[in-house]
N, C-alpha and C positions, 0 to 999 in steps of 0.2 A: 329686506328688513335690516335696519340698523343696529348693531348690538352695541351695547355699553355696558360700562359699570365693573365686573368684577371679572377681571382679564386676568390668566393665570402667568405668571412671570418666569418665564426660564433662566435660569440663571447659566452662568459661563462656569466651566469646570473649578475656574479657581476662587470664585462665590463661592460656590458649594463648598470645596473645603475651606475657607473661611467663616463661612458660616456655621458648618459642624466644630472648628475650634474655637467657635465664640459658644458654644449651644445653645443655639438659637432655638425656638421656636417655630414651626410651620406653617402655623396659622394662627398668629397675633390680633384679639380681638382688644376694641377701643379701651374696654373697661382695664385693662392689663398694662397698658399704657400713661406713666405716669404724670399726674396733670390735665387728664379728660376728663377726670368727671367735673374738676372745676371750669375745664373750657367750653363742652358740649352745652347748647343752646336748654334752654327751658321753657318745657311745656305743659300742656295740663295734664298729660297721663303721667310722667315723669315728677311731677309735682306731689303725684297722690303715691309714688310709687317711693318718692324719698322722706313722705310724712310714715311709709309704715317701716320704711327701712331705718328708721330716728332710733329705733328701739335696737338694732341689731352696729354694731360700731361699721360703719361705713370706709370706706377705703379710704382716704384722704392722703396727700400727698407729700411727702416729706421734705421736697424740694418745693420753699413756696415763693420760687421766682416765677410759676405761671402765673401765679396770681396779682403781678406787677405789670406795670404796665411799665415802656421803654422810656427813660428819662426825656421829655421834650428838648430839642435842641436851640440854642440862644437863638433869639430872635434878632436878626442883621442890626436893627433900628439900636441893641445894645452895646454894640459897636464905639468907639470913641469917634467919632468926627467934628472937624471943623465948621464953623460959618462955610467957612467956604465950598469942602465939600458937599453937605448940607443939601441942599438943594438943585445939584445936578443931576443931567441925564446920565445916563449909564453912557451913551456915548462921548457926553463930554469929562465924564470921571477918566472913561478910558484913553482918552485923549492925557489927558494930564498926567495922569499916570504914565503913560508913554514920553510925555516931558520929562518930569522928573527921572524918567528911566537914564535919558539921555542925558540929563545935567549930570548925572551920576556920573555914567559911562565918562564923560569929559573931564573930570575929577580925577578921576582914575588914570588918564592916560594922561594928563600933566603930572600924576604924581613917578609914572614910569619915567617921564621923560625927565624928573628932575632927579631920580635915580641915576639914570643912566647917566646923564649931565654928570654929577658925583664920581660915578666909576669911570668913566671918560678922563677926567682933571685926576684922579688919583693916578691912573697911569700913566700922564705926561709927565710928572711931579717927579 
């Protein structure tokens, strides 16, 4: 038979004492945990269970980042691009991209070389 579910955790010596110099608790139930009762699901017993607890001040959470959701992140398409790139594959972007990598790189190495040209003529001088 296969067993699941509630597997008891041993901890390594130096757990334990990190855990007694945080005092921790032993057995941390959901409700104690803050930002459960607004994340746990809803259902019909708990429905009727939080119209009678209306009356009694309910736990609520003083950190109300659970109850945000994570900023969506920009959508590519708001990107700036050209006509040109526009309409390409992903392998001809990367193509290009690898062009222009190169045009660069040769940019660069005429500008060492008119460098050194420079320091070359200085010391014959």
């Amino acid at each position: 038979m296969n067993r699941t579910g509630n597997k008891p955790i041993v901890p390594n010596s130096w757990e334990k004492e990190l855990f007694n110099l945080l005092q921790g608790e032993t057995n941390p139930v959901i409700n104690k945990i803050p930002g459960a009762v607004s994340v746990e699901p809803s259902t019909s017993s708990s429905s009727s269970s939080s119209s009678s607890s209306s009356s009694s001040p309910s736990p609520t959470p003083t950190d109300t980042s659970f109850n945000k959701p994570p900023p969506f992140k920009k959508a590519r398409r708001s990107l700036p691009e050209t006509d040109e790139t526009k309409d390409l594959s992903t392998s001809d972007l990367q193509r290009l991209v690898l062009l222009e990598q190169l045009k660069l790189k040769r940019i660069q190495i005429e500008k060492e070389k008119m460098v050194m040209d420079r320091l070359n003529n200085l010391n014959y001088e």
